[in-house]
RODO-2510 file (C-alpha; in nm, 4 decimals, decimal comma):
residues 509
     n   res          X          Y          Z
     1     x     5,1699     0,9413     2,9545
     2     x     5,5090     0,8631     2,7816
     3     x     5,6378     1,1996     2,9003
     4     x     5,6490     1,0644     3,1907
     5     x     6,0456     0,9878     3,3226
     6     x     6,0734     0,8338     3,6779
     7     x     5,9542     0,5885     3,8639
     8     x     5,7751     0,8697     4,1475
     9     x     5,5872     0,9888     3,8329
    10     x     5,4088     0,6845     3,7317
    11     x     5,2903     0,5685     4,0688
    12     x     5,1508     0,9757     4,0616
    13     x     4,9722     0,9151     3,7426
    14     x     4,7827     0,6491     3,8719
    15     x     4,9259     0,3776     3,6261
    16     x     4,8047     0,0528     3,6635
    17     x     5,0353    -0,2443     3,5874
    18     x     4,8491    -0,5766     3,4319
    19     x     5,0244    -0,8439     3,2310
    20     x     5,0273    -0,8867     2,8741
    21     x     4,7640    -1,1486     2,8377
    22     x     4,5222    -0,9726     3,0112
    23     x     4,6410    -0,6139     2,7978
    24     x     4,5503    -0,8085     2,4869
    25     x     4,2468    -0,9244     2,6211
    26     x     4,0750    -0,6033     2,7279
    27     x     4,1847    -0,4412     2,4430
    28     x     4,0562    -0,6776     2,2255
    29     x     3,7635    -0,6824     2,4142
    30     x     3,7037    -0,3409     2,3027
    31     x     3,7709    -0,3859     1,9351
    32     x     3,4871    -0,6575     1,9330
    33     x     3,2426    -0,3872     2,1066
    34     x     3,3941    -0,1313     1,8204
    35     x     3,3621    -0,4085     1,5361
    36     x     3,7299    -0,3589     1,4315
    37     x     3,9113    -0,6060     1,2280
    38     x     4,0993    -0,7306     1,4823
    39     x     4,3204    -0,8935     1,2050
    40     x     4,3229    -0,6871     0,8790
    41     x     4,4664    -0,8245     0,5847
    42     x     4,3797    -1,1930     0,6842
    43     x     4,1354    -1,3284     0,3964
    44     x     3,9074    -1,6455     0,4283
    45     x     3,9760    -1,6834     0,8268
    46     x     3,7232    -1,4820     0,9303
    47     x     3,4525    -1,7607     1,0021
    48     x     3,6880    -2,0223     1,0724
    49     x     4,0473    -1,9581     1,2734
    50     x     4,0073    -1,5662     1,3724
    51     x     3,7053    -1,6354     1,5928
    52     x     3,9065    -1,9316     1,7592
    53     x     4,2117    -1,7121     1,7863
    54     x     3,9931    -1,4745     1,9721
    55     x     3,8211    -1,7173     2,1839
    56     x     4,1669    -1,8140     2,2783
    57     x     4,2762    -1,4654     2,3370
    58     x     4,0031    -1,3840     2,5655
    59     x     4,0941    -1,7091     2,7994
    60     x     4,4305    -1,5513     2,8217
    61     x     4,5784    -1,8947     2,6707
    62     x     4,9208    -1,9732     2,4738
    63     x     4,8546    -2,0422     2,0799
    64     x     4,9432    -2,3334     1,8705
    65     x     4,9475    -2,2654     1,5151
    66     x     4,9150    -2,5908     1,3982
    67     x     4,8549    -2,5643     0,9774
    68     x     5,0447    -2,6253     0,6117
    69     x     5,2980    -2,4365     0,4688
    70     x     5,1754    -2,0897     0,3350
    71     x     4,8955    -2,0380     0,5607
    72     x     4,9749    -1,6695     0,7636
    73     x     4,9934    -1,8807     1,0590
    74     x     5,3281    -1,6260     1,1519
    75     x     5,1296    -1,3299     0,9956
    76     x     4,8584    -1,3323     1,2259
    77     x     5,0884    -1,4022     1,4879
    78     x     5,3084    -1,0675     1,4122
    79     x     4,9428    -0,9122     1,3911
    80     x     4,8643    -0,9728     1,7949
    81     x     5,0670    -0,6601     1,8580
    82     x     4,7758    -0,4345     1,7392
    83     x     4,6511    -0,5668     2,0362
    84     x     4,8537    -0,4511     2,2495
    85     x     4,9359    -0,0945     2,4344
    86     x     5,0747     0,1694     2,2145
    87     x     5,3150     0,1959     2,4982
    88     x     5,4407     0,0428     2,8779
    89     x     5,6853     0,1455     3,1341
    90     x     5,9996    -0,0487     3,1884
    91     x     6,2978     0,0283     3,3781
    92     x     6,5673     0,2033     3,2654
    93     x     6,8769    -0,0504     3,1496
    94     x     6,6675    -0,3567     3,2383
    95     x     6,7661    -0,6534     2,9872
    96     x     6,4026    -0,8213     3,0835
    97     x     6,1645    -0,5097     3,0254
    98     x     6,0970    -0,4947     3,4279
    99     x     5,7329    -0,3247     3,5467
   100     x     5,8403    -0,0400     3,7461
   101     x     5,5573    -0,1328     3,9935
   102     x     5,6618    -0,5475     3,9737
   103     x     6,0427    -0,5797     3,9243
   104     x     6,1665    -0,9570     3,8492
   105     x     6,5027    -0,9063     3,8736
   106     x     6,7726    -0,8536     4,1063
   107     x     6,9273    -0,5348     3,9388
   108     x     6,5844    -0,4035     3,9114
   109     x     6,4742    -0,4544     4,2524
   110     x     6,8507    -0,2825     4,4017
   111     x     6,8309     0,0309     4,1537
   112     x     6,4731     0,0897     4,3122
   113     x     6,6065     0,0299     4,6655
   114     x     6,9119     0,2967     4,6005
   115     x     6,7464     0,5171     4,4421
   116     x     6,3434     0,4968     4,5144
   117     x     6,0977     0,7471     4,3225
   118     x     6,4035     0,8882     4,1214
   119     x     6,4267     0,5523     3,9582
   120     x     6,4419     0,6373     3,5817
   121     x     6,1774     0,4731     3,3349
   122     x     6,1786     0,4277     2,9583
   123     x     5,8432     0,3582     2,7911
   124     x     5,9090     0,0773     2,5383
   125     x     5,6181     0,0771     2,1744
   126     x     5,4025    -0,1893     2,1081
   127     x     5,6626    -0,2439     1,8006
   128     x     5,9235    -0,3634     2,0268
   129     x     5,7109    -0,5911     2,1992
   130     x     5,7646    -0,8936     1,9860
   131     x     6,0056    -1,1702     1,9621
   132     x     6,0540    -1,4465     1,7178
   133     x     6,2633    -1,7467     1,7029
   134     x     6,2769    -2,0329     1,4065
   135     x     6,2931    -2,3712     1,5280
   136     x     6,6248    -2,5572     1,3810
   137     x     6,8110    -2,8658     1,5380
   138     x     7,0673    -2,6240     1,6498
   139     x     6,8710    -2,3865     1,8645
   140     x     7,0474    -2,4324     2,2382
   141     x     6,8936    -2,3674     2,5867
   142     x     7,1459    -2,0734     2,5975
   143     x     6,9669    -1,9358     2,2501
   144     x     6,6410    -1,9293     2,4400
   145     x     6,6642    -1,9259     2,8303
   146     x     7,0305    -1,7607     2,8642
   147     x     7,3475    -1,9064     3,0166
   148     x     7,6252    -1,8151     3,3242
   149     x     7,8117    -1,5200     3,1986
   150     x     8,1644    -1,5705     3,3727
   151     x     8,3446    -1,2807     3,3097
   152     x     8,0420    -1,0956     3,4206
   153     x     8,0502    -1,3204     3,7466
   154     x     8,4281    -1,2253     3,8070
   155     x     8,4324    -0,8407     3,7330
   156     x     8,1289    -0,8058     3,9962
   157     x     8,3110    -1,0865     4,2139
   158     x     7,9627    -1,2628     4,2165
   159     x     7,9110    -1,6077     4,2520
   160     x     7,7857    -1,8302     3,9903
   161     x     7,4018    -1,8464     4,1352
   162     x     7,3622    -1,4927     4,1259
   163     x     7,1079    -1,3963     3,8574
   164     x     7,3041    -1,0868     3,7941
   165     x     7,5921    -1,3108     3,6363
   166     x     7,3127    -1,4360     3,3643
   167     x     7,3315    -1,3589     3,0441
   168     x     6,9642    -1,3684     2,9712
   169     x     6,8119    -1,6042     2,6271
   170     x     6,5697    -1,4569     2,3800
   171     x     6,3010    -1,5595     2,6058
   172     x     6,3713    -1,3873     2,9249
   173     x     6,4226    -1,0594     2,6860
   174     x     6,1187    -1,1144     2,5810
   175     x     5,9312    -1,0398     2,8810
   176     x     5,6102    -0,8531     2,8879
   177     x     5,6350    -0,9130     2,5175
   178     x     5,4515    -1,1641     2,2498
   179     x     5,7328    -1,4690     2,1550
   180     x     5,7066    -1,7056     1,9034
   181     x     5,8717    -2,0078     1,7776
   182     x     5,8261    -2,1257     1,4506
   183     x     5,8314    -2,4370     1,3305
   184     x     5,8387    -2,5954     1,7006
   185     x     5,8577    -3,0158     1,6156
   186     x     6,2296    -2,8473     1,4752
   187     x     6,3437    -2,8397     1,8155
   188     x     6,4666    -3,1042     1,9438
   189     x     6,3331    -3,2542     2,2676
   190     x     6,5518    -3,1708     2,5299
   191     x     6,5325    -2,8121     2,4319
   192     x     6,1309    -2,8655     2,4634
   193     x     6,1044    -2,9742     2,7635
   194     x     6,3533    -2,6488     2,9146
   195     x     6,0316    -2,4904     2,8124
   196     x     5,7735    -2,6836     3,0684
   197     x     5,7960    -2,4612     3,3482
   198     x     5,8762    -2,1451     3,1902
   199     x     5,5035    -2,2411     3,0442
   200     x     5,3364    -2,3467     3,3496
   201     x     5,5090    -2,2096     3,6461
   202     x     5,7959    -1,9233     3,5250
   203     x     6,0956    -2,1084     3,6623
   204     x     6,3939    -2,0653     3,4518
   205     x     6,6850    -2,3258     3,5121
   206     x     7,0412    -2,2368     3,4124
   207     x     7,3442    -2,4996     3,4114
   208     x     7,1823    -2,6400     3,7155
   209     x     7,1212    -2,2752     3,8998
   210     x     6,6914    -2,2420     3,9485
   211     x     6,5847    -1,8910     3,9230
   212     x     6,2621    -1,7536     4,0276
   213     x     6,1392    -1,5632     3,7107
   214     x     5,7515    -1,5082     3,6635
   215     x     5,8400    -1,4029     3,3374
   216     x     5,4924    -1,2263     3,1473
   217     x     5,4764    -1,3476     2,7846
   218     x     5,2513    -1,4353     2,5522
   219     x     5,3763    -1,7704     2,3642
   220     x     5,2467    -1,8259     2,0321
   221     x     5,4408    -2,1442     1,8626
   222     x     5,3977    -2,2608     1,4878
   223     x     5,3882    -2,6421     1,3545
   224     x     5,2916    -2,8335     1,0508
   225     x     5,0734    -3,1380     1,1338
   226     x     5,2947    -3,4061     1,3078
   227     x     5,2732    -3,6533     1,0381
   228     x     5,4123    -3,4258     0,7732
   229     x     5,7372    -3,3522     0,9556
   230     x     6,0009    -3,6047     0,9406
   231     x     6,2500    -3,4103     1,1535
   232     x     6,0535    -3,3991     1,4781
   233     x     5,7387    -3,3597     1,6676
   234     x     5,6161    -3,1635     1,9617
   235     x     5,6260    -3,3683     2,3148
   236     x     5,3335    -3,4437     2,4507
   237     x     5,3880    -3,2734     2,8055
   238     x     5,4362    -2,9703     2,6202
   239     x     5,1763    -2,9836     2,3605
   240     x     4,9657    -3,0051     2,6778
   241     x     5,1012    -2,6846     2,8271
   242     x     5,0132    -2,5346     2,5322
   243     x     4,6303    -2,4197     2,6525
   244     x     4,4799    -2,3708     2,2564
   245     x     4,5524    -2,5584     1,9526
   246     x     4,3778    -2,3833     1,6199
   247     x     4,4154    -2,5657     1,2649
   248     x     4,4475    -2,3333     0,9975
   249     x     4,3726    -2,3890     0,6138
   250     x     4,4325    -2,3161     0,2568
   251     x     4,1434    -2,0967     0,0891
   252     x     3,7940    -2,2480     0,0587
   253     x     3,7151    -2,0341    -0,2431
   254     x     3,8621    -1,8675    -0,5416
   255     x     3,7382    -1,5528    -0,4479
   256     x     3,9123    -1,6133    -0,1260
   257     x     4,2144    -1,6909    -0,3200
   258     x     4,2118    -1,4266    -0,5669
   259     x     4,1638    -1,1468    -0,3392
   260     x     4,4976    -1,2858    -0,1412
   261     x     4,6954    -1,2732    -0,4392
   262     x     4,5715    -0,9874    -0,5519
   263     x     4,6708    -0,8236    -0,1877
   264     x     5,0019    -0,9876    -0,1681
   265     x     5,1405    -0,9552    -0,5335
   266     x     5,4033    -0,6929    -0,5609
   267     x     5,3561    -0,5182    -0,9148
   268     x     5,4785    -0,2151    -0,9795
   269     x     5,2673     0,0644    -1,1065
   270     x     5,4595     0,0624    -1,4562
   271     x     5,3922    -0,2846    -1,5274
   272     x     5,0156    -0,2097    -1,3995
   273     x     5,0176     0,0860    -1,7060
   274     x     5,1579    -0,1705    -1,9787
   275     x     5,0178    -0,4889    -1,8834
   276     x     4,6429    -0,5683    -1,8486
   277     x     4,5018    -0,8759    -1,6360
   278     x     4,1479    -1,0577    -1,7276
   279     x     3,9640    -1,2005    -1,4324
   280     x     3,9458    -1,5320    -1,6568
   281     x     4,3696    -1,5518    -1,6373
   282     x     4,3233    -1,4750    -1,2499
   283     x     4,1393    -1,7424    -1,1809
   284     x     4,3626    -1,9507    -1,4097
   285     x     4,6214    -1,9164    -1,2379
   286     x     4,4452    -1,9698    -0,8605
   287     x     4,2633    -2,2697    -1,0039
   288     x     4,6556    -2,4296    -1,0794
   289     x     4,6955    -2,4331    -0,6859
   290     x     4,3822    -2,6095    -0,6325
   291     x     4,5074    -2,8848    -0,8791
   292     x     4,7952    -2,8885    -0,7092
   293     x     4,6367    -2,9301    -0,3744
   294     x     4,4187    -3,2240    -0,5322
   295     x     4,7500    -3,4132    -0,7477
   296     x     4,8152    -3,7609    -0,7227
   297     x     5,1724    -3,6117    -0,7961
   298     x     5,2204    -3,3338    -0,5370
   299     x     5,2752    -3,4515    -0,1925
   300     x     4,9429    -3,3273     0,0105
   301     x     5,0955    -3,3344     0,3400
   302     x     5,3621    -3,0779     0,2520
   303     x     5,0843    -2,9145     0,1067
   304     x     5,0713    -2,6136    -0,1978
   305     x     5,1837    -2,2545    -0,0790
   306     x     4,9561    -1,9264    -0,1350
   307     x     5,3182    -1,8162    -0,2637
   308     x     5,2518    -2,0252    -0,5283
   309     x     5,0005    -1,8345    -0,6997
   310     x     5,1253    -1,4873    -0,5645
   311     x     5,4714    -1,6031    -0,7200
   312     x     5,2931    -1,7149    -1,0615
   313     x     5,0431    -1,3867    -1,0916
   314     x     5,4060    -1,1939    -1,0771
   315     x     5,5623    -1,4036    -1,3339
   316     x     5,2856    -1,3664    -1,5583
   317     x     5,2734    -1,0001    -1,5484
   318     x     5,6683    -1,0346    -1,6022
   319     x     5,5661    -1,2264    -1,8973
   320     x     5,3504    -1,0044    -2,0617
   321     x     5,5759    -0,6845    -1,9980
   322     x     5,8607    -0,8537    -2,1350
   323     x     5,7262    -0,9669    -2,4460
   324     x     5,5629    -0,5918    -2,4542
   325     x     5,9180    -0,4612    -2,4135
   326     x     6,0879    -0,6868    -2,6567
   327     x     5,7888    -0,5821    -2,9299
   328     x     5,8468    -0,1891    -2,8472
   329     x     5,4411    -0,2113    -2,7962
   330     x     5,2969     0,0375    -2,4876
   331     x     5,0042    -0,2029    -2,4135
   332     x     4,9265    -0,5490    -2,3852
   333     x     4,7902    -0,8214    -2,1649
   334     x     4,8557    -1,1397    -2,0110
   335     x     4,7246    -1,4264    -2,2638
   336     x     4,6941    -1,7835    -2,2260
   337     x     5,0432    -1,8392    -2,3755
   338     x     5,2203    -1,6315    -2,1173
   339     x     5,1380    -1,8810    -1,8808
   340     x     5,4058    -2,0865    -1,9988
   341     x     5,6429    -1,7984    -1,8002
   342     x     5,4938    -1,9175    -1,4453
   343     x     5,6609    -2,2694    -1,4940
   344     x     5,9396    -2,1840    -1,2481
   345     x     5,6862    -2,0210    -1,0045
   346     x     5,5226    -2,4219    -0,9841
   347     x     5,8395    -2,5956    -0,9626
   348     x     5,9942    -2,5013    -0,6784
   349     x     5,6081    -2,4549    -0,4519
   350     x     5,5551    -2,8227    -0,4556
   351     x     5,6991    -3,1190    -0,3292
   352     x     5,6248    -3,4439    -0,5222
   353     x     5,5881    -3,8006    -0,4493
   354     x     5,7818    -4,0490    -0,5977
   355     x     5,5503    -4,0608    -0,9390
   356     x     5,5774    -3,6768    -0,9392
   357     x     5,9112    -3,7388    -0,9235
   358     x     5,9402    -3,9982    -1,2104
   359     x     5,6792    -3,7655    -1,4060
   360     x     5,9107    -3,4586    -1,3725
   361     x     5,8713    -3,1468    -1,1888
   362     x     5,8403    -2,9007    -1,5424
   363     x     5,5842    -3,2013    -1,6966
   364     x     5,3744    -3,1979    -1,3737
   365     x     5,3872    -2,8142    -1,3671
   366     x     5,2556    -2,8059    -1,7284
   367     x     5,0039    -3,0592    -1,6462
   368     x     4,8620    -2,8283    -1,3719
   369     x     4,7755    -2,5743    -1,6165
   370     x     4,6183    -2,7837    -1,8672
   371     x     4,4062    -2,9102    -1,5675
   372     x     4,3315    -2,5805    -1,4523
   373     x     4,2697    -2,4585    -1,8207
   374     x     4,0135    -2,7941    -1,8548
   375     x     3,8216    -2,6951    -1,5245
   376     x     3,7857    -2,3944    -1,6214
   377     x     3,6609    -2,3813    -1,9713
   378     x     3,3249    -2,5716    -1,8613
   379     x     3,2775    -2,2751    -1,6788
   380     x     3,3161    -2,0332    -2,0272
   381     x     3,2134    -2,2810    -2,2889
   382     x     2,9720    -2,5576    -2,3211
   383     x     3,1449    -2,8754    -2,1634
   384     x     3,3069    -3,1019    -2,4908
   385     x     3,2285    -3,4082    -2,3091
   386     x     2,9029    -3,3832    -2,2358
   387     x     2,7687    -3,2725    -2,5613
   388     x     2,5096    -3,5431    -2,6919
   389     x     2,5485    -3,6817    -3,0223
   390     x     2,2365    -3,7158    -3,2067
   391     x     2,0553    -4,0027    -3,2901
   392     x     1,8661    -4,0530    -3,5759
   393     x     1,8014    -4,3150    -3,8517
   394     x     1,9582    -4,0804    -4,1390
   395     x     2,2856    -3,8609    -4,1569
   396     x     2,2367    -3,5402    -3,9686
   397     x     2,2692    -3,2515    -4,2134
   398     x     2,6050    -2,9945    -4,1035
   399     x     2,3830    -2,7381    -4,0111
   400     x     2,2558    -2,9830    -3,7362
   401     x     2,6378    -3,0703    -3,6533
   402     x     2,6956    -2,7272    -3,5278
   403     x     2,3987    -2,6695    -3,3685
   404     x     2,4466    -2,9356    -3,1196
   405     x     2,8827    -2,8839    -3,1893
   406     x     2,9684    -2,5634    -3,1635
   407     x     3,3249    -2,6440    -3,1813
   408     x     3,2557    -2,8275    -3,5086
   409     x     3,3688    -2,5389    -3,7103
   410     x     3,7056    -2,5316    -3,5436
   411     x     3,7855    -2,8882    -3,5217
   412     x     3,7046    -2,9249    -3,8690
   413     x     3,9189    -2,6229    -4,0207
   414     x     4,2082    -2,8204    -3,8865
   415     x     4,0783    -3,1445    -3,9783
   416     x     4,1602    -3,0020    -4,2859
   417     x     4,4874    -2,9831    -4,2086
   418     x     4,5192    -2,6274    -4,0889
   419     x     4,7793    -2,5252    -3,8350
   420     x     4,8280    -2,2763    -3,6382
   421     x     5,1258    -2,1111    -3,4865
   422     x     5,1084    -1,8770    -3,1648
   423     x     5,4858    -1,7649    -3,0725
   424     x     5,5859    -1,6628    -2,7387
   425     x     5,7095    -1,2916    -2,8512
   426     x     5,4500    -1,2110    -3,1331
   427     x     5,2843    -0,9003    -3,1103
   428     x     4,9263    -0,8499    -3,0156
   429     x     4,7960    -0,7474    -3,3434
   430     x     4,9744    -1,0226    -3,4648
   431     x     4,8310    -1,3043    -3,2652
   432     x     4,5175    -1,1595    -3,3207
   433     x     4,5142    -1,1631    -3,6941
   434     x     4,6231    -1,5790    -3,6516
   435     x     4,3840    -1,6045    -3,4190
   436     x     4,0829    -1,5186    -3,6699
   437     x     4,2315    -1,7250    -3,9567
   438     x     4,1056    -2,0195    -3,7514
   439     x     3,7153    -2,0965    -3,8814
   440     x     3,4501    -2,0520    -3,6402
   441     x     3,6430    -1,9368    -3,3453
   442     x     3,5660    -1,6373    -3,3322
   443     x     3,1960    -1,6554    -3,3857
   444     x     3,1704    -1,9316    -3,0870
   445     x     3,2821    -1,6741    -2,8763
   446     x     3,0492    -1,3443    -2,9964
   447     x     2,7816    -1,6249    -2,9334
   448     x     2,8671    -1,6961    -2,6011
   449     x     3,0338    -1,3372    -2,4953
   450     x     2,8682    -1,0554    -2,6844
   451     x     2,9426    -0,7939    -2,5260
   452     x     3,3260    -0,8425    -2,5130
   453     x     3,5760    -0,6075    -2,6871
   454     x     3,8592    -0,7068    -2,9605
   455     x     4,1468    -0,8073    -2,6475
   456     x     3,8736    -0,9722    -2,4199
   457     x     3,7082    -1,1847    -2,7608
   458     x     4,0734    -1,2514    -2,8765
   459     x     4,1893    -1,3970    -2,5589
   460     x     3,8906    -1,5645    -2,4901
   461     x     3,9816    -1,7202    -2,8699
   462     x     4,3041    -1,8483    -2,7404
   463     x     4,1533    -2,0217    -2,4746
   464     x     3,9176    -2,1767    -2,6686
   465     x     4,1777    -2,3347    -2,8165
   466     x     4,3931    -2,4528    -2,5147
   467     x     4,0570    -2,5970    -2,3907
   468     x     3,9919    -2,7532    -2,6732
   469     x     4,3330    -2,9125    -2,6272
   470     x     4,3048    -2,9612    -2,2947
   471     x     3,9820    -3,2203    -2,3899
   472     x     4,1732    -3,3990    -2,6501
   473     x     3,9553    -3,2170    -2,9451
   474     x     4,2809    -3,0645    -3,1151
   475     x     4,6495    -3,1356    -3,0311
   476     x     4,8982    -2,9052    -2,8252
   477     x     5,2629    -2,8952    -2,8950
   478     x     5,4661    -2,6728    -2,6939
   479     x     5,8090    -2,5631    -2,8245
   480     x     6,0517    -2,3219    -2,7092
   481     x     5,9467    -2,0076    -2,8994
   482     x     5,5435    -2,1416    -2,9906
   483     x     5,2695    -2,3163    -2,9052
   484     x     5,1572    -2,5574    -3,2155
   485     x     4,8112    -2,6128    -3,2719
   486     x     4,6480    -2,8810    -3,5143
   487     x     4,4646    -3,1613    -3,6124
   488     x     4,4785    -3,4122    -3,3726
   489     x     4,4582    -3,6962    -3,6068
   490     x     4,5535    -3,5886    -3,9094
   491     x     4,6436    -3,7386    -4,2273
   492     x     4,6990    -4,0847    -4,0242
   493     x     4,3193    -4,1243    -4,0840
   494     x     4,2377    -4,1258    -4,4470
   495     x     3,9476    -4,3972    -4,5131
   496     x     4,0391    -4,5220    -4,8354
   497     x     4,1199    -4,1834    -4,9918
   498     x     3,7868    -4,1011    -4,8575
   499     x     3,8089    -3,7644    -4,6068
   500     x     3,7680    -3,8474    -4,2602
   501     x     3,4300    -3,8135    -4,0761
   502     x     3,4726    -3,7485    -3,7745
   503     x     3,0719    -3,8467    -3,6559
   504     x     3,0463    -4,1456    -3,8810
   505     x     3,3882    -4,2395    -3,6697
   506     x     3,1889    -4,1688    -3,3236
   507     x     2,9052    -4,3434    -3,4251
   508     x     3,0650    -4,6692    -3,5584
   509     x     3,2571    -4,6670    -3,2296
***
């Protein structure tokens, strides 16, 4: 139909004009009888805001966004334009997109007058049918509604109440199209309330000069929750305009999670060749934002980013390849210690309270991944803190240590006083090899993970040792170039030359 070039044409073709909201609805009307994704790409919604967001659709209404930081509140907004026609007619050299068969404005309705079925048409894509504004204090009426153009007004010799003299807002261009305004409390009130009737009734004022413009657009706005923002709020009159309010949210799940980063990180198929990514490092590295979500450090009402985590997966693979690069080695994979590269990914994703701020923004981003390490390794390993000590009237034998400690072995090769050193840059082979010095390690996790191969037993050996860390089994130093592990205690407990137990300790406690 988009062959088509005048206005005589179209009413021939038997074109029927219908306004955007009802476009959107019909069409998505039909992609719920086809079981399309009406919103691909959007993970964890799907039993929670896309059916309200469709509900909404179908009754035709205006959309409040109303959600955290970080929460594709904008993305599924841009998305709405699936839902519309691949393509409309519009008159030729209209600024407003006029219908052909319902012209708004004056310039419109005169070139139809002079010239009548010969009028030309254009035929504008369902690309171009979007607008998009972000709220700031210094957005004017003119920005959005349009102003009195007064060299227009004197070259035509028009007066000043003419609509031809307007220089038309982002709004008004906007017609037949989907607008939205992001970040809406931004704006500041007056400029709220010029929007009231464009909402409710399609009048557009202009220094004082009321137009008649039943403009046909689809307003979709964006907010964080009112008592996050301290620069504004949305006015009640027009919150009320505003037909359907949906709440968005962060991820429910880590799967949820994972399979957004895992969408939205941008790695490049060379770094994919050299570098190699475990599920357990994944989840590492989702689990961080759910600590940060949970803080007493981070301030909740700002709330944590998913470009946290996308941020961090891409600075760990960064990590890896680096080290890779600087080590002339083809292969590796992300360990536990490359985690210490995501540091700057945390820092600048959350906002902290005033403790947060006293703590320090790299000591609160380090204490998110020991958290996340500690949640997790319960989930690996038997949990260090519930293991039962046992009870009996004589000594238990060592055998019977281990069996109900398997991290007896390990704590006690460094009770010895056995260190070990695991440097940012080594190579692989070489972490591995001081990886297996350490007693026991690597038989806790053959007994727990047979079937896993030299890189997945390794790394699962290096997180047996941040976890052990992380429960205050072993200490944890972290340098510049290495992490420092060792005995926690050390040779500040020596019982009378006697060698420290560390049961006969527990059980005198």
């Amino acid at each position: 139909m988009n062959n088509i070039k005048t206005l005589g044409e179209l009413k021939k073709s038997g074109y029927k004009e219908r306004s955007i909201k009802e476009e959107i609805r019909q069409n998505l009307i039909n992609s719920l009888q086809t079981k399309e994704n009406s919103f691909p790409g959007i993970v964890g919604y799907e039993d929670t805001v896309i059916p309200d967001v469709e509900r909404a659709l179908l009754s035709k209404h205006n959309i409040l966004f109303l959600g955290l930081r970080g929460q594709a509140k904008t993305r599924m907004a841009r998305q709405m334009i699936n839902l519309l026609d691949e393509y409309i007619p519009v008159i030729a050299g209209s600024d407003i997109n006029d219908d052909p068969l319902n012209p708004i404005t004056q310039f419109a309705r005169d070139l139809i007058a002079e010239k009548g079925d010969a009028t030309p048409i254009q035929w504008l894509h369902r690309s171009q049918r979007y607008g998009e504004k972000l709220a700031t204090p210094d957005v004017s009426v003119a920005d959005l509604i349009g102003d009195v153009d007064p060299i227009k007004a004197a070259n035509l010799k028009l007066s000043f109440a003419d609509d031809r003299v307007i220089h038309y807002g982002i709004i008004p261009r906007s017609n037949r199209c989907i607008f939205v305004i992001n970040e809406l409390p931004d704006l500041q009130a007056r400029i709220q309330v010029a929007l009231f009737n464009i909402l409710e009734e399609g009048d557009v004022q202009i220094r004082g000069f009321k137009l008649r413009l039943p403009l046909d657009i689809l307003f979709v706005f964006t907010a964080n929750p009112e008592d996050y923002t301290n620069r504004g709020s949305i006015v009640t009159p027009l919150k009320d305009r505003i037909q359907s309010q949906i709440l968005t949210h962060y991820p429910k799940s880590l799967e949820h999670a994972l399979e957004i980063t895992e969408q939205e990180a941008d790695i490049e198929e060379e770094q994919k060749d050299r570098v190699g990514i475990s599920d357990l490092v994944k989840r590492l590295i989702e689990q961080i934002a759910f600590e940060a979500r949970s803080s007493e450090f981070v301030d909740k009402k700002s709330g944590v980013s998913a470009r946290l985590t996308i941020s961090a997966f891409e600075n760990a693979i960064s990590s890896a390849e680096r080290r890779a690069l600087i080590n002339g080695e083809n292969q590796t994979q992300v360990w536990i210690a490359d985690l210490a590269g995501i540091i700057p990914s945390i820092t600048g994703k959350v906002e902290l309270v005033y403790e947060g701020e006293q703590e320090g923004p790299y000591q609160v981003a380090t204490n998110l991944v020991d958290k996340a390490i500690r949640t997790l390794f319960v989930q690996y390993f038997p949990n260090p803190d519930s293991l039962k000590k046992r009870r009996s009237s004589g000594k238990p034998s060592q055998q019977e240590r281990e069996a109900e400690n398997p991290y007896k072995a390990i704590t006690a090769w460094f009770d010895k006083g056995n260190h070990i050193n695991l440097s940012f840059n080594t190579k692989d082979k070489e972490k591995i090899i001081s990886l297996y010095q350490v007693d026991g390690l690597h038989a806790l996790v053959k007994k727990y993970f047979a079937q896993a191969n030299e890189s997945q037993a390794a790394l699962l050996m290096e997180f047996v040792l941040h976890g052990l860390a992380s429960y205050s089994l072993i200490s944890k130093k972290v340098f510049e170039s290495k992490i420092e592990f060792k005995d926690l205690i050390g040779s500040m407990m020596n019982l009378g030359g006697k060698e420290f137990d560390e049961e006969e300790f527990d059980e005198e406690a």
